[in-house]
SEDO-785884 format. One record per residue (C-alpha): x, y, z; residue number from 1. Coordinates in pm, 1 decimal. Each point is the difference from the previous one (the first is absolute). Layout:
<dozas>
@x:X; y:Y; z:Z; n:NUM
...
</dozas>
This chain:
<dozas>
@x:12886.4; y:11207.5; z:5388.5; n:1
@x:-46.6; y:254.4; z:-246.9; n:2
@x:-66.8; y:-217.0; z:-293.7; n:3
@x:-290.2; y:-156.6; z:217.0; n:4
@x:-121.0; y:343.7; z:57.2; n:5
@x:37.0; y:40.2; z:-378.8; n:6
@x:-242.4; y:-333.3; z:-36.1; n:7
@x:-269.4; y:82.8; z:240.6; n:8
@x:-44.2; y:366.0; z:-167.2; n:9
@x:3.8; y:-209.0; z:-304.7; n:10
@x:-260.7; y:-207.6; z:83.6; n:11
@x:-204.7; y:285.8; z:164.2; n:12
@x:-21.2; y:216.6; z:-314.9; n:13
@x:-107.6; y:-335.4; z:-232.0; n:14
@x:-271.0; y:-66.4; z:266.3; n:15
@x:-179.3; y:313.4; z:-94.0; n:16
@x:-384.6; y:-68.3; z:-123.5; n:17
@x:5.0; y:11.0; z:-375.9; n:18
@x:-347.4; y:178.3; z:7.3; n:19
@x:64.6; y:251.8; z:179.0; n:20
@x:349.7; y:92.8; z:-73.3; n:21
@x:56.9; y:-158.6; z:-316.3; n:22
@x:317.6; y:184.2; z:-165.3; n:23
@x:182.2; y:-108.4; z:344.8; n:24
@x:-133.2; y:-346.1; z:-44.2; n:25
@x:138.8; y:-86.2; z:-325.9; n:26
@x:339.5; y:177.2; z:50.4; n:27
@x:349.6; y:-67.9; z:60.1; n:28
@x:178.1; y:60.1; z:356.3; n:29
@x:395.5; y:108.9; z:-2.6; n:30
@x:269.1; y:96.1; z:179.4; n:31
@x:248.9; y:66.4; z:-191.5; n:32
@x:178.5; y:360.2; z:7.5; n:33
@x:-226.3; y:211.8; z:-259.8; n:34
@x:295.2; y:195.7; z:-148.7; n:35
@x:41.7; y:45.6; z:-372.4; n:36
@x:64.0; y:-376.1; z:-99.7; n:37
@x:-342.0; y:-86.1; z:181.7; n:38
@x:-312.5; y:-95.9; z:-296.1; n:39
@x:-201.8; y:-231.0; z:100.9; n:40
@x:-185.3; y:-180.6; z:-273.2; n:41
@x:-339.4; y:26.7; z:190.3; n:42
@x:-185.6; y:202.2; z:248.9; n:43
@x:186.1; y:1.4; z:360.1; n:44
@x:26.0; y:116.5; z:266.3; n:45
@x:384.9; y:42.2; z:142.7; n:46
@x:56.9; y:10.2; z:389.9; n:47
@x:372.5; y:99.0; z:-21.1; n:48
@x:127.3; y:-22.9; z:350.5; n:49
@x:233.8; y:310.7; z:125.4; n:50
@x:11.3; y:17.4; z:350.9; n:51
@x:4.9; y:-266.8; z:271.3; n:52
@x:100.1; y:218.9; z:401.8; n:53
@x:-119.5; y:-93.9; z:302.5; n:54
@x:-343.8; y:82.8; z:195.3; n:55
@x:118.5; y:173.9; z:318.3; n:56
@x:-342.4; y:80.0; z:59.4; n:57
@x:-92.0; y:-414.0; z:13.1; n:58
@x:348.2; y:-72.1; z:123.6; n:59
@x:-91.3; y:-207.6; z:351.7; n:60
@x:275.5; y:0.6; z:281.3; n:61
@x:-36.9; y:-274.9; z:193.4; n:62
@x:117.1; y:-381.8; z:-103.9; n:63
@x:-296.0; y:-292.4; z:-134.2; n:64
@x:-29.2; y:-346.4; z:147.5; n:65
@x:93.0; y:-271.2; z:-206.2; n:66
@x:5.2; y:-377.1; z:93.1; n:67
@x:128.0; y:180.9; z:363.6; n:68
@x:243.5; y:204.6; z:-76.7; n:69
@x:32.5; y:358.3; z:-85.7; n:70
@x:57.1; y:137.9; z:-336.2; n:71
@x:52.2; y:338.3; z:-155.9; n:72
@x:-309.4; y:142.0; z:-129.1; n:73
@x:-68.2; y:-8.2; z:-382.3; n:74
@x:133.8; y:292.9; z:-153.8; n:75
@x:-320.2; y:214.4; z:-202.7; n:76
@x:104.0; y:89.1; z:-302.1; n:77
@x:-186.8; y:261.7; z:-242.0; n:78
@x:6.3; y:-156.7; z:-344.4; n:79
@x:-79.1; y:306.6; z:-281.5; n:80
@x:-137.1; y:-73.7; z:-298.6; n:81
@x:-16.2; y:230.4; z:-257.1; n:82
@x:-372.4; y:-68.3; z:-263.1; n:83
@x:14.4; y:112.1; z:-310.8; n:84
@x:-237.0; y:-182.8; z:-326.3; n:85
@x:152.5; y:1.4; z:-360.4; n:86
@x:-201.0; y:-147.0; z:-261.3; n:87
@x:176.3; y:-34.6; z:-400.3; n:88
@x:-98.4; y:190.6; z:-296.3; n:89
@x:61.0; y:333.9; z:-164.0; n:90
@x:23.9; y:265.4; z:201.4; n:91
@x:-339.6; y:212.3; z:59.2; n:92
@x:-347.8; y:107.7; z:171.3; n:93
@x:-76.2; y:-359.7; z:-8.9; n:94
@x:290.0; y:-157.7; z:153.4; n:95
@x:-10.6; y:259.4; z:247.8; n:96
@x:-369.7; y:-70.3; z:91.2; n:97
@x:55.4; y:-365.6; z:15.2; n:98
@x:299.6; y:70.2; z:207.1; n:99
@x:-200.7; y:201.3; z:252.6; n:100
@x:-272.1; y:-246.8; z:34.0; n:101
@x:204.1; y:-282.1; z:111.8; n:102
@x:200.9; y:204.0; z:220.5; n:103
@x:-317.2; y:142.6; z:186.4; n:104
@x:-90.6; y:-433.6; z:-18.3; n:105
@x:272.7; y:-100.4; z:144.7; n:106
@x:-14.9; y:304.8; z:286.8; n:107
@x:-320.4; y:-116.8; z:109.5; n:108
@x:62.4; y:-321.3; z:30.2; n:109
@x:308.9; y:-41.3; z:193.3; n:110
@x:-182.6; y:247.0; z:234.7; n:111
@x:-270.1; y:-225.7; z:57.7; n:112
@x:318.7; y:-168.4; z:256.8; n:113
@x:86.6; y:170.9; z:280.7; n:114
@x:234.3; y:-320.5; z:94.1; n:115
@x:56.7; y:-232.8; z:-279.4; n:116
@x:-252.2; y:-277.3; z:38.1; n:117
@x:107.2; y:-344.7; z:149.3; n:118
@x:-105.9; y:-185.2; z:-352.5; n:119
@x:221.2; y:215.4; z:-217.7; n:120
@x:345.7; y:-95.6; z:197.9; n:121
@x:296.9; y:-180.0; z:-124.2; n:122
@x:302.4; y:-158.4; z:96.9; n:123
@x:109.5; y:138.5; z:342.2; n:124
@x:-269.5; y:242.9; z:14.4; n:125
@x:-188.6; y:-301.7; z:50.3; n:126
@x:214.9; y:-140.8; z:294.5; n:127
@x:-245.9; y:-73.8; z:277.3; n:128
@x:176.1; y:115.7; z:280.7; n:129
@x:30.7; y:347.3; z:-154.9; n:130
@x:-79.5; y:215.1; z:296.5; n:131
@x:-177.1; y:330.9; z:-152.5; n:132
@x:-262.2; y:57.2; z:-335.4; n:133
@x:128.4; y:176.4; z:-285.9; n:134
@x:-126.5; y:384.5; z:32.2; n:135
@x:25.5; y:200.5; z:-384.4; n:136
@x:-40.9; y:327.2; z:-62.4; n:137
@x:-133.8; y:148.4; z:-326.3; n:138
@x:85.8; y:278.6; z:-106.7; n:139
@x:103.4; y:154.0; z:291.0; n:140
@x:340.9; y:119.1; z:-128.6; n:141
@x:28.8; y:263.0; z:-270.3; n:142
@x:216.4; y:-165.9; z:-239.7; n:143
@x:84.1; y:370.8; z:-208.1; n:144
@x:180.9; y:82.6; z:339.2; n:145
@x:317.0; y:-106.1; z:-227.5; n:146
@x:-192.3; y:-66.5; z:-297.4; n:147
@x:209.4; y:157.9; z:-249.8; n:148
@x:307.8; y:-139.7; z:141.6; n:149
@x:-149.9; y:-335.3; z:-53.6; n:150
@x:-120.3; y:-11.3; z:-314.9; n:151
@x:338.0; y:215.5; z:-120.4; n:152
@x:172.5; y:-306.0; z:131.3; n:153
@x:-212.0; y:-240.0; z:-201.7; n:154
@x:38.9; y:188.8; z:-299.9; n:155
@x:-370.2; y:20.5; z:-95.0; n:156
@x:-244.1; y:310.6; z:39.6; n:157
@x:-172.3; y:1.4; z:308.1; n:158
@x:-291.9; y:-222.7; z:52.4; n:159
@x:-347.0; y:2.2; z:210.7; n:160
@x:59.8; y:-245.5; z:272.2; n:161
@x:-106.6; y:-80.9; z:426.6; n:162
@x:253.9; y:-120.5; z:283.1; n:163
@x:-138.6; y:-332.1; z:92.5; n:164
@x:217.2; y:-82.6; z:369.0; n:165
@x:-53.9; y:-359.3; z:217.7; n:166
@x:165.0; y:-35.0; z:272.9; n:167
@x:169.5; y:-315.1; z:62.1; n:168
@x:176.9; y:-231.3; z:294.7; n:169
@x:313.7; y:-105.4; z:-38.8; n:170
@x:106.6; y:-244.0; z:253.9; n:171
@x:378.4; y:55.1; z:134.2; n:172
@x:18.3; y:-379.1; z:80.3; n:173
@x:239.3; y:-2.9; z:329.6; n:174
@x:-101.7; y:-48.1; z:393.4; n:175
@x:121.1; y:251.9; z:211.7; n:176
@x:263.0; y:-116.7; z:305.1; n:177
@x:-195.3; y:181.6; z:271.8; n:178
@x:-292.2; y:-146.5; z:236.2; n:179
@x:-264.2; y:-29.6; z:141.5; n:180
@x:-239.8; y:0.4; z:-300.7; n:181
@x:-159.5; y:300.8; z:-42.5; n:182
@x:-343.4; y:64.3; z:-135.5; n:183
@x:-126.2; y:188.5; z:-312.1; n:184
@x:-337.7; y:27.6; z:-176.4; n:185
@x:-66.2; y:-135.1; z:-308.3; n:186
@x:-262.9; y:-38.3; z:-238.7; n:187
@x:-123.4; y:-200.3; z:-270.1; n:188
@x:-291.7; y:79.6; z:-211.8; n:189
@x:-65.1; y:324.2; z:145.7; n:190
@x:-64.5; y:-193.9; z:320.8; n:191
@x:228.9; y:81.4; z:349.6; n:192
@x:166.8; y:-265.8; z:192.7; n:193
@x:248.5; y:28.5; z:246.6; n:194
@x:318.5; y:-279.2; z:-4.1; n:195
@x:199.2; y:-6.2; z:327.7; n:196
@x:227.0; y:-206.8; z:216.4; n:197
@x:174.8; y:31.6; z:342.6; n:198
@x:222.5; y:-225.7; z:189.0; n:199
@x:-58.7; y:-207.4; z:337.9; n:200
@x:266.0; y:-18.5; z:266.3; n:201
@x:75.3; y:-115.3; z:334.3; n:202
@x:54.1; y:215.6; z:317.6; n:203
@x:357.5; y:-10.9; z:-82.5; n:204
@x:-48.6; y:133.5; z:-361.3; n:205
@x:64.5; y:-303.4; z:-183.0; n:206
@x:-210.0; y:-115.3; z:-310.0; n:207
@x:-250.8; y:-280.3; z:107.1; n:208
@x:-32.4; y:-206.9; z:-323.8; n:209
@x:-331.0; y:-227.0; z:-27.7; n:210
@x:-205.7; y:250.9; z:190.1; n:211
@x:-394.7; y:-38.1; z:-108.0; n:212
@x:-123.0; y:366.5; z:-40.8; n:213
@x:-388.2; y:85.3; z:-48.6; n:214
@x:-130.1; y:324.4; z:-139.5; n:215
@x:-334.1; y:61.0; z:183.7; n:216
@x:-296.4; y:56.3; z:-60.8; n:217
@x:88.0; y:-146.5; z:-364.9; n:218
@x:113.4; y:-344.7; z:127.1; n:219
@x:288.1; y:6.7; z:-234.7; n:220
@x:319.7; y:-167.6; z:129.5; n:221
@x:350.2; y:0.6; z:-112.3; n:222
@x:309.9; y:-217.0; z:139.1; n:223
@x:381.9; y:173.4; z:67.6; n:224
@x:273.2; y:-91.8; z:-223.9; n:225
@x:321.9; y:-92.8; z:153.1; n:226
@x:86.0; y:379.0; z:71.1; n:227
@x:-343.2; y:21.8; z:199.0; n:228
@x:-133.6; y:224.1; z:-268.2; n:229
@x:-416.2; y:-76.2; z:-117.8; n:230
@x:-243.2; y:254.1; z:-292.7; n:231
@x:-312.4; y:20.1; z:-74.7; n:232
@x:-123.1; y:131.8; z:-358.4; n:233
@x:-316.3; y:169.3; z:-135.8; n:234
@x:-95.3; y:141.6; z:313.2; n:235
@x:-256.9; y:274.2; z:-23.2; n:236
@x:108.4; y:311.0; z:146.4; n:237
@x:-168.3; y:107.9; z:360.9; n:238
@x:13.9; y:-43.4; z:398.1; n:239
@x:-140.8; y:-254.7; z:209.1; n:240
@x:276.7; y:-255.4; z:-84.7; n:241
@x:178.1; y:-205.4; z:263.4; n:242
@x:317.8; y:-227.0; z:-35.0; n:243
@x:-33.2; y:-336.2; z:190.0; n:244
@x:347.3; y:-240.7; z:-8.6; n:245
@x:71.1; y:-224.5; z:200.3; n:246
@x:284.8; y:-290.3; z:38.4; n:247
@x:103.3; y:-283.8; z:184.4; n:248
@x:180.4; y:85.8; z:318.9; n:249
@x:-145.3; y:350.1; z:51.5; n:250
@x:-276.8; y:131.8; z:89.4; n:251
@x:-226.7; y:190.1; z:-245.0; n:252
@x:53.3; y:327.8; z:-140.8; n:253
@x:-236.8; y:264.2; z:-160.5; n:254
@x:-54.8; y:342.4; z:-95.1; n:255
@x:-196.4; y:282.7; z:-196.5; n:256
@x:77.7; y:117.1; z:-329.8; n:257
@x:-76.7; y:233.1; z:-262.9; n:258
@x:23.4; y:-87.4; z:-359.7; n:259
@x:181.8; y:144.3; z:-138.8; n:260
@x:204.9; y:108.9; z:308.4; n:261
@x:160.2; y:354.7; z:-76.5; n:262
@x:287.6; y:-131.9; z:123.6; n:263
@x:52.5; y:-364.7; z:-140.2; n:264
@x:0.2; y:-197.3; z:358.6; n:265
@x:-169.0; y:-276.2; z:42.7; n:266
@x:269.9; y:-197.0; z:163.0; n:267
@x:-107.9; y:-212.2; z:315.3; n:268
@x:200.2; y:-92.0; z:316.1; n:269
@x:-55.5; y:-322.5; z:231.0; n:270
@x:53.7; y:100.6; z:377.9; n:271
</dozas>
């Protein structure tokens, strides 16, 4: 995960227009630690990594909806990059200058992005059923909060540098054991859909498996698994929404919803 994160900034920084921000163009892109035994042999620019903690702000509470069943939601993760440009030679005015220019280069262009674009991505950043865009921020930290700290532990003087953070999804990969599905916005592309799922029963309670279920006014249908259990998927957010199911042996059912419902219920009940 974090070597694909490493790729796609990669590939960002090399995309930048060679006529406009030339020095960044033509230079190198690490991420190695830049303590003492760091010279590169060419201009770079070093993203050293020093912080990955989660976004409590972006944490969401409620499970997604996955091939119908529930799953923990991704865990957000703030991933902290540290910018800094080195550039070889003796040092000087010059090296300093040079130095400067491609750090203000490379500022500017990674804050062309407030979410890295899809084009750029690698690896599992690319996964298509990642649920949310990848928000940066630029700058917005003040990296000389422990600045001398840092740079004491690196053993080099201090250095001129930005806090470049993305914010990432990592999936925790297991279902949990409780039902009925629950729903949960998501979003893809900066766009808001709503997955959700419910379960159809009998009058006695008991799962009715097979059960055709319609989503008016969309005309979308879904069919219950063996546990009576249907979802729907990119639904857009709003009122006006009816469920519609209906099964051999009893007569139809429907009701009203809201989507997203505040409280996750969009079970149905045969009479």
């Amino acid at each position: 995960m974090f070597h694909d994160l490493d790729l796609t900034l990669a590939v960002l920084l090399s995309d930048a227009p060679a006529a406009e921000l030339p020095e960044l163009n033509g230079a190198d892109v690490s991420f190695e630690a830049p303590d003492r035994g760091f010279h590169p042999p060419a201009a770079t620019v070093n993203l050293f990594l020093h912080e990955v903690k989660e976004n409590r702000v972006l944490r969401h509470p409620a499970p997604i909806l996955r091939d119908n069943v529930r799953r923990r939601p991704p865990l957000r993760a703030d991933c902290s990059y540290l910018v800094t440009t080195w550039v070889p030679g003796p040092v000087g005015a010059q090296r300093v200058i040079t130095e400067h220019r491609l750090l203000g280069q490379a500022l500017a262009w990674l804050g062309r992005f407030p979410t890295l674009p899809e084009r750029f991505l690698r690896g599992s950043l690319a996964d298509p059923e990642r649920i949310y865009p990848l928000p940066t921020a630029v700058a917005q930290l003040d990296p000389a909060d422990h600045n001398g700290d840092f740079w004491a532990a690196m053993g080099v003087p201090p250095r001129p540098a930005f806090q470049l953070t993305v914010t990432i999804e990592l999936d925790l990969g297991f279902p949990l054991a409780e039902h009925p599905v629950a729903s949960v916005e998501v979003g893809h592309a900066g766009e808001p859909y709503v997955a959700f799922g419910g379960q159809v029963t009998d009058a006695a309670g008991a799962p009715v498996p097979g059960a055709r279920v319609e989503l008016e006014p969309t005309g979308r249908t879904a069919h219950t698994d063996a546990a009576g259990r249907f979802a729907f998927d990119r639904v857009s957010p709003g009122d006006g929404y009816r469920l519609h199911a209906a099964a051999t042996g009893h007569p139809p059912v429907d009701r009203p919803i809201v989507v997203p419902d505040p409280n996750g219920h969009y079970d149905l009940r045969f009479q």
